[in-house]
N, C-alpha and C positions, 0 to 999 in steps of 0.2 A: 719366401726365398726361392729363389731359380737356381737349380741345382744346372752345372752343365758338364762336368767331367765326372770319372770314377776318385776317387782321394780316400785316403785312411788314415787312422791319427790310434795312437796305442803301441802296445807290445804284446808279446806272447808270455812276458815275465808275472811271476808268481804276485799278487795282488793287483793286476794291472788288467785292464783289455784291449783289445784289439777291435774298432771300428774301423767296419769298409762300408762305404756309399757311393752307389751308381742311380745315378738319373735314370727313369723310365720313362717313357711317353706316354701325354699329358692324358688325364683317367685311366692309367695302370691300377692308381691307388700303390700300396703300400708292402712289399714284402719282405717280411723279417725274418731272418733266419736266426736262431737263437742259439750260442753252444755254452752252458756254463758249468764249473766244477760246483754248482750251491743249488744245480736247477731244481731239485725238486721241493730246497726249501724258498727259495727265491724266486722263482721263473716266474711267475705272473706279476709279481712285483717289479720284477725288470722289465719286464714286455710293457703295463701300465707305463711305470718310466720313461722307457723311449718314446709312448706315443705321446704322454701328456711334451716331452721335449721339441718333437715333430710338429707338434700343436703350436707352442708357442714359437716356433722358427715356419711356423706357416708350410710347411711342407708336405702334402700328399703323393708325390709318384714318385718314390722313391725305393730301391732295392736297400737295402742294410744286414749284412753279414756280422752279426758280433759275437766274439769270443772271449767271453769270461774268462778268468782266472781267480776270480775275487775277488775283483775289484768294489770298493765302498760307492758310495750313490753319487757322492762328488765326482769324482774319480770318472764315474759312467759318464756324466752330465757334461764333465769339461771333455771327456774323448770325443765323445759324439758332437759338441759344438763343434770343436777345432777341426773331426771330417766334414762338418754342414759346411763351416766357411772355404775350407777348401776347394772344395767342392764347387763352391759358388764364384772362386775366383776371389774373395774377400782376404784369403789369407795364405801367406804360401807355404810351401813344407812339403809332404810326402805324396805325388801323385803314382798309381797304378798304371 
């Protein structure tokens, strides 16, 4: 997937999160910023998460800002699609 604008999909509300995604330029590779209210019992398990989702949406140079609140692993998976497609011009809704 060819990311070409910044897009975010989420909220800041209590079980929910908040993905932002900005394209890099091509062999940036990958930069996560990671903020969660569970990070120290969760955080690798999120981080895995996102990449195994980056994997299967075929994306490497990609920035990604996400901010937990608690959200469940669906929850993460459909946020972080819904900024991929945005992103990609596939879907429309919240641009940066």
């Amino acid at each position: 997937m060819e990311l070409k604008v910044k897009a975010q999909a989420g909220s800041f509300e209590s079980s929910d999160v908040l993905i932002m995604v900005e394209p890099l330029d091509t062999g940036a590779g990958r930069q996560i910023e990671l903020q969660s209210i569970v990070m120290k019992q969760f955080g690798e398990e999120l981080l895995k998460q996102i990449h195994n989702e980056l994997d299967q949406w075929e994306v490497s140079d990609v920035r990604i800002i996400v901010n937990d609140k608690g959200a469940l692993s669906p929850t993460i998976s459909a946020r972080l699609e819904t900024a991929l497609k945005r992103s990609a011009g596939l879907q429309s809704g919240t641009l940066i």
